[in-house]
N, C-alpha and C positions, 0 to 999 in steps of 0.2 A: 314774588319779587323777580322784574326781569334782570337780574346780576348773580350773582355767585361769586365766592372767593374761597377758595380750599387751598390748604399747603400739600403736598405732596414731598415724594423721596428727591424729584428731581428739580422741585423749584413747586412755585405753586402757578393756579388756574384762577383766572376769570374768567368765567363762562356765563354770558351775555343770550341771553333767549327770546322772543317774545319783540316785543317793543321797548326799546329803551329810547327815551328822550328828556328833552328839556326836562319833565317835570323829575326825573331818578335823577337828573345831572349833580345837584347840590350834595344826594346823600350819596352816592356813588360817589365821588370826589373823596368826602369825607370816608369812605371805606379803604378807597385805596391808601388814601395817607395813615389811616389806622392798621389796617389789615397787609399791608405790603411789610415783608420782611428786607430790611438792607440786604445787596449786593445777592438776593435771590433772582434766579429765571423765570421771569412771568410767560405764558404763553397763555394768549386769548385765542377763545372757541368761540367763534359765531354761529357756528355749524345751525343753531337753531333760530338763528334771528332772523326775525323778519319783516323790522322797519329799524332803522337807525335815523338819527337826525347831524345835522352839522356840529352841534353843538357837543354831543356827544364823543364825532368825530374828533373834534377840535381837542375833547379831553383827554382822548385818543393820542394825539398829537404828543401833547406836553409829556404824558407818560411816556411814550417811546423816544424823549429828550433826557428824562430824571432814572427813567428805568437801568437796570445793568445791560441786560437782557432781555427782550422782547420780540414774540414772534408771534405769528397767526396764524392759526394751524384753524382747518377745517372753513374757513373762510365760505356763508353763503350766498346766496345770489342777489341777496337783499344787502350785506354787508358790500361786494365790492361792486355795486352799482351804485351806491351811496358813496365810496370812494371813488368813484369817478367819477360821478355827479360832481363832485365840491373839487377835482383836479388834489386829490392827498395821495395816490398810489405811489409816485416816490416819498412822501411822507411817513407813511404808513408800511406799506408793502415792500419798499425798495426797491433793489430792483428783480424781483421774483418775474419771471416768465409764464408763460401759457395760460395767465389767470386774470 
């Protein structure tokens, strides 16, 4: 499975690896609304992806609208080229520098 969901002491992790696309999009959606705890800190790891799709993106999106807390730690070169590809880096990223 290219997704992950673990709780942790400080919030829990999505950790995205591999290829995620359209075809994970539907059960990925459905994990987050199952597996996301209210009013916890999400932080996504890309660190090992390395294809993302728009679609994905966009799921991306909506979560960092409903989420408390969201951030993007380890961000790879395949994640934020696909956020620049599709214009989401203030969507997504905010405004983070040097990346």
């Amino acid at each position: 499975m290219p997704y992950s969901i673990t709780a942790g002491p400080g919030g829990q992790l999505l950790k995205l690896e591999g290829a995620v696309t359209i075809r994970q999009a539907r059960e990925l959606a459905a994990a987050l609304r199952e597996g996301l705890e209210d009013a916890a800190p999400l932080e996504v790891d890309t660190g090992a992806l390395e294809d993302i799709d728009t679609c994905i993106l966009q799921l991306l999106c909506s979560l960092r609208k409903t989420a408390p807390a969201l951030c993007f730690e380890n961000p790879s070169e395949a994640f934020l080229a696909a956020v620049e590809r599709c214009g989401l880096r203030r969507e997504l990223l905010g405004a983070r520098e040097g990346q």
